[in-house]
Backbone as ProteinMPNN parsed JSONL, in Angstrom:
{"seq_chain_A": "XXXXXXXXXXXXXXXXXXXXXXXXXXXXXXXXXXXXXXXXXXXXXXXXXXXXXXXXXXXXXXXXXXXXXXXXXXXXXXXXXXXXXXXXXXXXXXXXXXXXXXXXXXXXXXXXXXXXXXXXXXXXXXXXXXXXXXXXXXXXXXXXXXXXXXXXXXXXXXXXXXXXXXXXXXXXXXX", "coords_chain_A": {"N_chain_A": [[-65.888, 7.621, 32.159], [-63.878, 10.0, 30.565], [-63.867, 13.299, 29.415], [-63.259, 14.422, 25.783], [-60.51, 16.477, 25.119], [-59.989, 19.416, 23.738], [-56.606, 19.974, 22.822], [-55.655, 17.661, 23.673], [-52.822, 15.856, 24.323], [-52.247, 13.068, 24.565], [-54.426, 11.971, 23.325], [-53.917, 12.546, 20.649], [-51.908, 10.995, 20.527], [-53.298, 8.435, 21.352], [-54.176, 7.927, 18.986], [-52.378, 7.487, 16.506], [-49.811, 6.134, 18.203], [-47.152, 5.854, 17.188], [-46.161, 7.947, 16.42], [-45.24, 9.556, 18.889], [-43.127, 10.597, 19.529], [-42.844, 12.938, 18.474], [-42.696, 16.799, 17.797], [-44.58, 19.368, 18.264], [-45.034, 22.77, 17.232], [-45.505, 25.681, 18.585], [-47.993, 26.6, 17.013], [-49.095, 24.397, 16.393], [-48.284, 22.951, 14.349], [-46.819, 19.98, 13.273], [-43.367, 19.437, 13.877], [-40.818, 18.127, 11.681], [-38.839, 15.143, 11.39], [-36.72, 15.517, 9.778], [-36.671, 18.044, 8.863], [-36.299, 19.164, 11.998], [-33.603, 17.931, 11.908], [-32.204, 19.244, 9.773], [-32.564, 21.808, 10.919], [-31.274, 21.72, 13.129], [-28.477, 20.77, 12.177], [-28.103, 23.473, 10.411], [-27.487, 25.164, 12.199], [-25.17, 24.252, 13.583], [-23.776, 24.347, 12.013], [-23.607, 27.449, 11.23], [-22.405, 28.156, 14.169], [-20.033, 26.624, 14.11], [-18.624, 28.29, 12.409], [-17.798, 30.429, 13.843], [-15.76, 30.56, 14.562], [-12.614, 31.85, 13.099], [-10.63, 30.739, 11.785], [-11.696, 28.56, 10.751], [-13.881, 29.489, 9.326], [-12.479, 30.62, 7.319], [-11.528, 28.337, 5.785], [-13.333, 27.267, 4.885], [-14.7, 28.853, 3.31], [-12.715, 29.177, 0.807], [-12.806, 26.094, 0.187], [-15.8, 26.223, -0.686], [-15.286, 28.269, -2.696], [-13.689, 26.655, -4.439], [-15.457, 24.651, -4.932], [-17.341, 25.639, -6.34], [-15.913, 27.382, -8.679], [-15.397, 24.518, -9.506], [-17.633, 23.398, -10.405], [-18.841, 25.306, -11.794], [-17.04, 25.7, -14.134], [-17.121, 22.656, -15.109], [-19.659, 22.709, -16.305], [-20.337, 25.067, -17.981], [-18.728, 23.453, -19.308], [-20.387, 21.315, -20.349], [-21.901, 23.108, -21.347], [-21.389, 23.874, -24.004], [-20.03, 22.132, -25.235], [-21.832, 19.461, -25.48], [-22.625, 16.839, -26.798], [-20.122, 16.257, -27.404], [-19.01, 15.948, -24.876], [-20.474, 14.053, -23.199], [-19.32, 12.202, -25.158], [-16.951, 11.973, -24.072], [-17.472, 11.124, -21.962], [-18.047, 8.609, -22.063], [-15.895, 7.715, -24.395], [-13.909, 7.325, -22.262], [-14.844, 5.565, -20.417], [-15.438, 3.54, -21.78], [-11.916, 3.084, -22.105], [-11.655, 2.817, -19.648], [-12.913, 0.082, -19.076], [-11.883, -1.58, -20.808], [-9.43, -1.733, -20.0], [-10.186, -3.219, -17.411], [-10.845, -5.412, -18.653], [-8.59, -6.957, -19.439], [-7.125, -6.603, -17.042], [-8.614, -8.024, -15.724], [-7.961, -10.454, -17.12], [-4.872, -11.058, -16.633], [-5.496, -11.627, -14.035], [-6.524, -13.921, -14.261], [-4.812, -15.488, -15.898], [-2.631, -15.61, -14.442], [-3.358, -17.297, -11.914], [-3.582, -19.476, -13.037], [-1.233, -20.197, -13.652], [-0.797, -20.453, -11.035], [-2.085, -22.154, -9.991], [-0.646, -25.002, -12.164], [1.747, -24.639, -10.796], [1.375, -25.203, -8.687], [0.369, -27.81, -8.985], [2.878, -29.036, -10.054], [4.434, -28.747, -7.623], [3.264, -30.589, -5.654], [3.457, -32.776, -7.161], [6.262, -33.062, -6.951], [6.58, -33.17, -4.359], [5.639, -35.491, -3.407], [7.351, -37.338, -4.839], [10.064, -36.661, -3.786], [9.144, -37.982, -0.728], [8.27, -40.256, -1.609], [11.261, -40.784, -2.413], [12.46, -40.03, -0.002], [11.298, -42.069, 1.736], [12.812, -44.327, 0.727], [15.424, -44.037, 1.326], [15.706, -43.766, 3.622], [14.944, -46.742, 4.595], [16.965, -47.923, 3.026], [19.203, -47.408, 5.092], [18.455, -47.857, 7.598], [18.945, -50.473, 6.827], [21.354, -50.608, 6.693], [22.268, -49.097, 9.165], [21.536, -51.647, 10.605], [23.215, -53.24, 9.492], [26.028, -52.42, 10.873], [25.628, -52.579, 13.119], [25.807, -55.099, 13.37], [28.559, -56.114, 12.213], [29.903, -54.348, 14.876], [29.366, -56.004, 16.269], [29.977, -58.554, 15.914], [32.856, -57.861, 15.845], [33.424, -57.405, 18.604], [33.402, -59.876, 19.458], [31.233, -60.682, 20.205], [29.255, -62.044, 18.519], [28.665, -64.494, 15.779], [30.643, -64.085, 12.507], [28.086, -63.79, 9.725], [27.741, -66.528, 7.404], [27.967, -65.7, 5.051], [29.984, -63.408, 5.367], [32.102, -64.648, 6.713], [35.612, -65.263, 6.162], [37.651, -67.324, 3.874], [38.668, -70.112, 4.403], [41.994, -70.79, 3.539], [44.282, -73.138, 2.305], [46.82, -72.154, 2.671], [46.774, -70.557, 4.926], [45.937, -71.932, 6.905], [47.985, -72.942, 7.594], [50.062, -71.618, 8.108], [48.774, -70.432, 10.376], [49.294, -72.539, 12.236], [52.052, -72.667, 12.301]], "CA_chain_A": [[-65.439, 8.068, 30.863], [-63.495, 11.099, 30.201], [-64.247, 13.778, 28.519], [-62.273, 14.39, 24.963], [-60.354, 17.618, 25.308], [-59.328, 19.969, 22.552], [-55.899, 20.012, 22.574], [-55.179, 16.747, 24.202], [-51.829, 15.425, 23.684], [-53.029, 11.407, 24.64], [-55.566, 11.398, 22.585], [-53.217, 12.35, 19.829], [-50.911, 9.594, 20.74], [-53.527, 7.121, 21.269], [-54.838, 7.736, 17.428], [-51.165, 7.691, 16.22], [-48.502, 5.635, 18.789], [-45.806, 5.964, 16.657], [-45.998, 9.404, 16.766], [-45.467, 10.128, 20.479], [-41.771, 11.498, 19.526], [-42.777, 14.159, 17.481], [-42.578, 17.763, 18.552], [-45.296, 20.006, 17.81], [-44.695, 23.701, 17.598], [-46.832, 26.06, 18.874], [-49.032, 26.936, 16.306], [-50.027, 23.352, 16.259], [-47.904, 22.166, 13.259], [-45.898, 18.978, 13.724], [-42.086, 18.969, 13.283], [-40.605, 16.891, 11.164], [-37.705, 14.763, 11.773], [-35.899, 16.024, 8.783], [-36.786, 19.468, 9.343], [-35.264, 19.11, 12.795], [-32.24, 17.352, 11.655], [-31.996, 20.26, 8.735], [-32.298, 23.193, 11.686], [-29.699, 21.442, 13.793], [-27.322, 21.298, 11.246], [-28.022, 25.074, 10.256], [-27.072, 25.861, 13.642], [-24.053, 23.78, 14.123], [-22.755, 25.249, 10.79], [-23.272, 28.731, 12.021], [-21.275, 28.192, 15.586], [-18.694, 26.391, 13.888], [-17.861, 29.443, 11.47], [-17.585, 31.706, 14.609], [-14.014, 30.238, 14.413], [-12.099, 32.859, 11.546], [-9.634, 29.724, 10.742], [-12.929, 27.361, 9.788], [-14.427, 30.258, 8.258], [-11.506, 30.921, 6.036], [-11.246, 27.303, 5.339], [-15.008, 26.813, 4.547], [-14.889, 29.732, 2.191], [-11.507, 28.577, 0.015], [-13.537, 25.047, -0.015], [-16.763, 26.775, -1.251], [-14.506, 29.013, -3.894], [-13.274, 25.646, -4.925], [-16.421, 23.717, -5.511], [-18.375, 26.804, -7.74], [-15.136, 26.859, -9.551], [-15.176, 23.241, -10.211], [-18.639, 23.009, -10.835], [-19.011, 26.299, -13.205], [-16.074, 25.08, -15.034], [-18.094, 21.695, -15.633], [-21.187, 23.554, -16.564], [-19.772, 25.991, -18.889], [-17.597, 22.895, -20.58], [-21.205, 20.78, -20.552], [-23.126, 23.874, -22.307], [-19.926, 24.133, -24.654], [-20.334, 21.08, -26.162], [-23.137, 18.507, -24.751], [-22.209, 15.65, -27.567], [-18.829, 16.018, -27.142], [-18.474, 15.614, -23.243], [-21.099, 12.96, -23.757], [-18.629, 11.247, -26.508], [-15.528, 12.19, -23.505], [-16.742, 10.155, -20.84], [-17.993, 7.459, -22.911], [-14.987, 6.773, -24.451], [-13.07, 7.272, -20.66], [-15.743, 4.287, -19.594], [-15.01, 1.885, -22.751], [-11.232, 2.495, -21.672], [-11.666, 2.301, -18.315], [-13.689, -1.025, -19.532], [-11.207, -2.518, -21.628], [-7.875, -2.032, -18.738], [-11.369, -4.092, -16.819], [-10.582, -6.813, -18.752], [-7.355, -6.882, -19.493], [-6.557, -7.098, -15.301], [-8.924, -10.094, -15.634], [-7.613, -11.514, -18.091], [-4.254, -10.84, -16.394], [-5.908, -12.457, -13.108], [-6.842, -15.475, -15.108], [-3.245, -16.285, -16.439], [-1.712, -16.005, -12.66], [-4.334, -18.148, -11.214], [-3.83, -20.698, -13.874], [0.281, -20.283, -13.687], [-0.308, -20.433, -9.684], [-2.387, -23.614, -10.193], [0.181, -25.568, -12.53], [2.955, -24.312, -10.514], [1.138, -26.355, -7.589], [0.194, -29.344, -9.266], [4.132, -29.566, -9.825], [4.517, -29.245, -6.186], [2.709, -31.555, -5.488], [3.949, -34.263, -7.933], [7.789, -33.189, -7.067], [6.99, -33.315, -2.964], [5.079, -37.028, -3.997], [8.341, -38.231, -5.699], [10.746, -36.606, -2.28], [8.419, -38.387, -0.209], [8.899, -41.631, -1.853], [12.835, -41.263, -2.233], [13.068, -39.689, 1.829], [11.162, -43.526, 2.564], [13.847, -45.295, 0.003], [16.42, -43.709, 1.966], [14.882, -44.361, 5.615], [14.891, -48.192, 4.114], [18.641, -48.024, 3.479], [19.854, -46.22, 5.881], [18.073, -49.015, 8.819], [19.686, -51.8, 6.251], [23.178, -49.838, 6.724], [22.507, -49.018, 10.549], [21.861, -53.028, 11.25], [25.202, -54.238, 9.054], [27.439, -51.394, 11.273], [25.791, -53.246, 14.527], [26.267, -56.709, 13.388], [29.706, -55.673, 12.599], [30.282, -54.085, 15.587], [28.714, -57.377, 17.555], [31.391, -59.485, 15.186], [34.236, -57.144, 15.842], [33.791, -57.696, 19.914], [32.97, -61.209, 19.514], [29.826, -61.133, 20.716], [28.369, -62.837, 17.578], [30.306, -64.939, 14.833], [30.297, -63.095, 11.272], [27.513, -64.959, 8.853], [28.473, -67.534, 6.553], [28.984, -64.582, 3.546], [30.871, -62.721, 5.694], [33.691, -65.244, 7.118], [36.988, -65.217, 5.56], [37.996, -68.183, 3.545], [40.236, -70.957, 4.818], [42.856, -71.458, 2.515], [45.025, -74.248, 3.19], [47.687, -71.46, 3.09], [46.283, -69.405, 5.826], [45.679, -73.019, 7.659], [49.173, -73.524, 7.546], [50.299, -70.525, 8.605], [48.292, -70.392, 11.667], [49.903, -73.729, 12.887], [53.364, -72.276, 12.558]], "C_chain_A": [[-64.965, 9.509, 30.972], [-63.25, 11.727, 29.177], [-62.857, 14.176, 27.396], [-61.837, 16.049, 25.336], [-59.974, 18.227, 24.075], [-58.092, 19.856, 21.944], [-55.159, 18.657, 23.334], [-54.223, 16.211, 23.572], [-51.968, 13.571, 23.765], [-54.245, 11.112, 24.124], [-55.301, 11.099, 20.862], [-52.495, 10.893, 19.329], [-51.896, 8.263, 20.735], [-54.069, 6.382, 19.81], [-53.428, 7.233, 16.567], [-49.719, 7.108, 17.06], [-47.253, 5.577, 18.63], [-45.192, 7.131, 16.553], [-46.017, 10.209, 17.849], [-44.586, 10.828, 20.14], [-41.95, 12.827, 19.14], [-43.385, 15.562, 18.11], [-43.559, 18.495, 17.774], [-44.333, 21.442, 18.196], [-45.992, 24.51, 18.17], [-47.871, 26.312, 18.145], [-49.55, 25.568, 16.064], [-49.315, 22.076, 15.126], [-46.688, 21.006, 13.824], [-44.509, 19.16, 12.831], [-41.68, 17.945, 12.655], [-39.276, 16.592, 11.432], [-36.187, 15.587, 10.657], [-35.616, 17.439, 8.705], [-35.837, 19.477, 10.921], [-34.134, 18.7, 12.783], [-31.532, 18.528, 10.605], [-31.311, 21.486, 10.056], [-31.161, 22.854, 12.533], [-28.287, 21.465, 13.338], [-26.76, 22.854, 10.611], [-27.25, 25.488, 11.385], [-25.787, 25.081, 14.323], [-23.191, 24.179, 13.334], [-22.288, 26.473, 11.263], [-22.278, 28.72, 13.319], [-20.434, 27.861, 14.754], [-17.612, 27.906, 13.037], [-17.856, 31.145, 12.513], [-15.863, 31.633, 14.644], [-13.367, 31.105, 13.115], [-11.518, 31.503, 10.936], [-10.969, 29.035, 9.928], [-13.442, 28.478, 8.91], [-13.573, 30.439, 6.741], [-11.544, 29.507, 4.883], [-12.803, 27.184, 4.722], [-15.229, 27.173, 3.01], [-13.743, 29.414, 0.692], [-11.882, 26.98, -1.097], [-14.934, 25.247, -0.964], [-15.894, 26.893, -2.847], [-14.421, 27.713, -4.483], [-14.347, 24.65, -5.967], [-16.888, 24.31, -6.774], [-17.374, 26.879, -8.484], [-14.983, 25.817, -10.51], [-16.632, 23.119, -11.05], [-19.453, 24.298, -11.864], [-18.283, 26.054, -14.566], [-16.912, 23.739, -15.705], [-19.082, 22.071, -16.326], [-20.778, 23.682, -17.623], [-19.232, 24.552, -20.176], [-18.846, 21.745, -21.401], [-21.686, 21.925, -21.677], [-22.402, 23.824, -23.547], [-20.437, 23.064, -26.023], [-21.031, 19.917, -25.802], [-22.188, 17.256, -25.203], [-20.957, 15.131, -27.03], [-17.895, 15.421, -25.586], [-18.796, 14.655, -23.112], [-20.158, 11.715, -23.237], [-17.714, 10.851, -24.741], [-15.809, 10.733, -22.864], [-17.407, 8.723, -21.036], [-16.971, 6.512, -23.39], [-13.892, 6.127, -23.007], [-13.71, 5.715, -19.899], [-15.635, 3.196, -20.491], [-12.868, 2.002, -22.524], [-10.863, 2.061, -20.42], [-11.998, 0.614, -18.548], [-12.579, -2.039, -19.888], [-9.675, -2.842, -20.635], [-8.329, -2.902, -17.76], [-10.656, -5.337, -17.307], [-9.403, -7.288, -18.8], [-6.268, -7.463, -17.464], [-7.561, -8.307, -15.301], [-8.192, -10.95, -16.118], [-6.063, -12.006, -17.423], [-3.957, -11.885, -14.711], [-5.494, -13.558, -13.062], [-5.255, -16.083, -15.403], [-2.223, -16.116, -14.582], [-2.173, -16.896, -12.153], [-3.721, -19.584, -12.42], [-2.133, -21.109, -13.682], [0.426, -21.188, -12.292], [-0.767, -22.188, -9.572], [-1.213, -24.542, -10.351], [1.31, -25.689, -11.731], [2.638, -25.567, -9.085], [0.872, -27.59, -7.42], [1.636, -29.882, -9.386], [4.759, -29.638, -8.876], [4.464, -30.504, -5.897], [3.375, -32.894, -6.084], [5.764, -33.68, -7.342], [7.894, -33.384, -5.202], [6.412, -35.111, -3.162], [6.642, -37.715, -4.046], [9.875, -38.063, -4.088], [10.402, -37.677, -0.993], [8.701, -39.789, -0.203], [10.471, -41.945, -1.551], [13.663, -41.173, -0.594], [12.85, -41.224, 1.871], [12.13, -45.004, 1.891], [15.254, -45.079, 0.819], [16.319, -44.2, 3.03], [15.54, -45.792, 4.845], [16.202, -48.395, 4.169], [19.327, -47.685, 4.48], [19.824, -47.339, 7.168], [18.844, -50.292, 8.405], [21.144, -51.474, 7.082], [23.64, -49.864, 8.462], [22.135, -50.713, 10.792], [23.324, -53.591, 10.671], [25.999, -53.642, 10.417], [27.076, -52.378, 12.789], [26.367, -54.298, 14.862], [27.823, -56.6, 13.331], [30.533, -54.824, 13.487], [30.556, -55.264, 16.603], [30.164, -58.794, 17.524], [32.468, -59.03, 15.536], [34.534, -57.171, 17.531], [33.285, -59.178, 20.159], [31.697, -61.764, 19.97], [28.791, -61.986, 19.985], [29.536, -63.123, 16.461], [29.014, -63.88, 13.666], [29.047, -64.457, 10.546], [28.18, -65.505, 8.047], [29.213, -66.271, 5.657], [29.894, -64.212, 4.155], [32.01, -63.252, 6.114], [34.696, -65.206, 6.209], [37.454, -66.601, 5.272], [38.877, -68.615, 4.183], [40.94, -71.139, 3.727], [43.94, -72.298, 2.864], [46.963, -73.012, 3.819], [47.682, -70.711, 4.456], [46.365, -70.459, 7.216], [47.252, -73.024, 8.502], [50.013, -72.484, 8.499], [49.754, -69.875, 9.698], [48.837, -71.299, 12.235], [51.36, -72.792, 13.485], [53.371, -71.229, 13.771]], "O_chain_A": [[-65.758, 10.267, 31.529], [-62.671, 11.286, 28.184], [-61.705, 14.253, 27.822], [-62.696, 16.809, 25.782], [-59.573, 17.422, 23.235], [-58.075, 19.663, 20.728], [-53.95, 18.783, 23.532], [-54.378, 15.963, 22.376], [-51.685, 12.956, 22.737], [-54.974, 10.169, 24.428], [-55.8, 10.286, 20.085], [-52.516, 10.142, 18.354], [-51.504, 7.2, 20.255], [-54.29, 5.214, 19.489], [-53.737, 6.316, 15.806], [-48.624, 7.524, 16.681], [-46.378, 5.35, 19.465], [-43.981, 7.35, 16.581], [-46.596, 11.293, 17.92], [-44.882, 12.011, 20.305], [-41.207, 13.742, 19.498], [-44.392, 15.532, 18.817], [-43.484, 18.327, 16.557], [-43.379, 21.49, 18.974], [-47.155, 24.107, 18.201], [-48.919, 26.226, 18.785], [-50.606, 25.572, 15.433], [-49.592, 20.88, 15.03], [-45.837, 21.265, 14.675], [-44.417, 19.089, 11.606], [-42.093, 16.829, 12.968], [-38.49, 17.502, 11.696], [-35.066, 16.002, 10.951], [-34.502, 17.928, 8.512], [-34.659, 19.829, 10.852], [-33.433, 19.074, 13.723], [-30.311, 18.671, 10.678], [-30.157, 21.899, 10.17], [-30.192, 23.603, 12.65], [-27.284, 21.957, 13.855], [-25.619, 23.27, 10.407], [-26.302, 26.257, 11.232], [-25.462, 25.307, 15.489], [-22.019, 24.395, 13.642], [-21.141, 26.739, 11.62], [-21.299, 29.463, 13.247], [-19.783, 28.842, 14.393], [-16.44, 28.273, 13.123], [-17.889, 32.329, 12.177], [-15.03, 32.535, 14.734], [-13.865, 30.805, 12.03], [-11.825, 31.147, 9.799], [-11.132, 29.039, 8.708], [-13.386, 28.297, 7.693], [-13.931, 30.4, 5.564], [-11.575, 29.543, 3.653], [-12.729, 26.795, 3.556], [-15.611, 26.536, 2.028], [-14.239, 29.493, -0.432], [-11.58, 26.705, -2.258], [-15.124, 24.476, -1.905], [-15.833, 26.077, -3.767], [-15.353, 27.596, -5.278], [-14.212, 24.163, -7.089], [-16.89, 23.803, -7.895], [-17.725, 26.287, -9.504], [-14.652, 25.868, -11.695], [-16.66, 22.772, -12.231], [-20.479, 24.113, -12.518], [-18.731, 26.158, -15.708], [-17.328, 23.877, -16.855], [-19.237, 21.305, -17.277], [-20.715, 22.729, -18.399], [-19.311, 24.59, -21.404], [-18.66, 21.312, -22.538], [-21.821, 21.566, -22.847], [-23.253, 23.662, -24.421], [-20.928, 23.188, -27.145], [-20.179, 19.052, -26.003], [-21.324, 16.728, -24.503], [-20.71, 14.074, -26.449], [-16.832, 14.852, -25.338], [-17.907, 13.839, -22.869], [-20.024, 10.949, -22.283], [-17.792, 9.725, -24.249], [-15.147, 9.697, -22.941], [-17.269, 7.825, -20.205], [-16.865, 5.303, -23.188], [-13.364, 5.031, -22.818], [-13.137, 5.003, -19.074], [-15.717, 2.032, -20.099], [-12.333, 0.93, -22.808], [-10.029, 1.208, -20.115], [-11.13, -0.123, -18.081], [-12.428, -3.127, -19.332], [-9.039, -3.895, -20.599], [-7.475, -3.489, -17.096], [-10.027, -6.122, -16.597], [-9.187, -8.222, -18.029], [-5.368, -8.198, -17.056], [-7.248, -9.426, -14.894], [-7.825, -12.025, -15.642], [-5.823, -13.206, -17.554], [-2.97, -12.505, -14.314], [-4.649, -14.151, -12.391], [-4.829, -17.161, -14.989], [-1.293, -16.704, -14.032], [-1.295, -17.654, -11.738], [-3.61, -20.715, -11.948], [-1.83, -22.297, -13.576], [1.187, -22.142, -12.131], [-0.071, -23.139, -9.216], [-0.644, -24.985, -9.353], [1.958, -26.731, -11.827], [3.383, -26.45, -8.66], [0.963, -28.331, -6.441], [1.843, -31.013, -8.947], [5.698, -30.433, -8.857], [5.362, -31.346, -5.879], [3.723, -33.868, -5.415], [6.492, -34.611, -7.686], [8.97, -33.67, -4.677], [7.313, -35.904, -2.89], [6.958, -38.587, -3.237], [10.449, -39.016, -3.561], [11.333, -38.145, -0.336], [9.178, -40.448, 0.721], [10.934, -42.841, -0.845], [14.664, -41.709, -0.118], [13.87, -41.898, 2.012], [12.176, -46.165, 2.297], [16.079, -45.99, 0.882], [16.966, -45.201, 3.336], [16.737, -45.749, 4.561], [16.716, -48.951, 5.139], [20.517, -47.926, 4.279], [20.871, -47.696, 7.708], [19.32, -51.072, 9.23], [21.735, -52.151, 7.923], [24.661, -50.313, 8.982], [23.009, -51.016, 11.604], [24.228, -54.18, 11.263], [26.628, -54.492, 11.046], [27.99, -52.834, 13.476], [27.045, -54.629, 15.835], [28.433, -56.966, 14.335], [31.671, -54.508, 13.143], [31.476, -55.462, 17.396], [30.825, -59.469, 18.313], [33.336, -59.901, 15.592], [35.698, -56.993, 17.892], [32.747, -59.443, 21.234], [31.277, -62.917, 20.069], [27.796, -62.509, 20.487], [30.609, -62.574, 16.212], [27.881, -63.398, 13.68], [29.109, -65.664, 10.777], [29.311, -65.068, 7.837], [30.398, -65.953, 5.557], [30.966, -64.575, 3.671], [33.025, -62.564, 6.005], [34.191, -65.042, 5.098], [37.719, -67.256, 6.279], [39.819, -67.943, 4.603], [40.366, -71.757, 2.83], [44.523, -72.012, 3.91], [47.756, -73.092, 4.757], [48.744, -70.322, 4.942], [46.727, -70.058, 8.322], [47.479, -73.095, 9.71], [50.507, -72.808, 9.579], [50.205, -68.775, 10.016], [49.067, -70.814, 13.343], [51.623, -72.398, 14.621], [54.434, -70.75, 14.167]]}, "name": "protein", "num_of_chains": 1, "seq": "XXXXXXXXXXXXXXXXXXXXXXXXXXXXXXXXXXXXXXXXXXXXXXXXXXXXXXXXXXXXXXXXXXXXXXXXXXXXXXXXXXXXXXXXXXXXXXXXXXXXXXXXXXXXXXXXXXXXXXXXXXXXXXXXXXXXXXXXXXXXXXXXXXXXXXXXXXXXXXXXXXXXXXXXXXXXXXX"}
């Protein structure tokens, strides 16, 4: 067994495991993460404003904010109610241009709909008349063969299609 020591840093850790990270200072007090994340930032601020341009810029930015935010102040102490009232009403019209682009939504969506259900029914009705066409079209391309087949004798014409005898025609083939 070994003995406990005063300032033992594993004895710390073994009461506490989650707390191995954490940096003591010397006087004993534990850093805190936030505190170290605070002083790092202090000190990255400072270097950066060794630069005159960032400095200038920092300060212009500053000027800017206490400006904006004295101006606010001042226009809050001014009139409380009234600023209140301002951005009250600014949030019922903000509110109401809210619905209005819904509503605005709503009637496109509903246009875009309709507009597709008539698609739909007008590619339906193409659809049908392309396969009414196809249909003719194979009728049309077998006549042009058969009458090709007839026109090199390769097949006689059908009954409809022969050419009447007339005794005139009879007659007139003899001669």
């Amino acid at each position: 067994m070994q003995p406990n020591l005063p300032n033992d840093p594993h004895a710390v850790h073994a009461e506490h495991p989650n707390r191995q990270f954490d940096q003591e200072t010397s006087s004993g007090r534990q850093v805190s993460l936030l505190t170290g994340m605070l002083l790092g930032a202090a000190i990255g601020g400072l270097l950066t404003l060794l630069s005159s341009s960032s400095r200038q810029n920092t300060k212009q930015s500053l000027r800017g904010a206490k400006d904006s935010v004295s101006t606010l102040a001042s226009t809050i102490k001014e009139d409380p109610s009234g600023k209140a009232s301002q951005v009250i009403n600014q949030v019922k019209s903000a509110s109401s241009i809210i619905q209005e682009v819904a509503s605005d939504v709503q009637n496109v969506y509903d246009k875009v709909n309709t507009e597709l259900e008539t698609v739909k029914t007008d590619a339906s009705s193409v659809k049908d008349t392309v396969n009414e066409a196809k249909g003719d079209l194979n009728s049309i391309s077998n006549k042009v063969v058969e009458a090709k087949d007839v026109a090199l004798g390769n097949e006689e014409a059908p009954a409809e299609h022969q050419p009447k005898n007339d005794s005139s025609n009879g007659s007139q083939q003899n001669k």
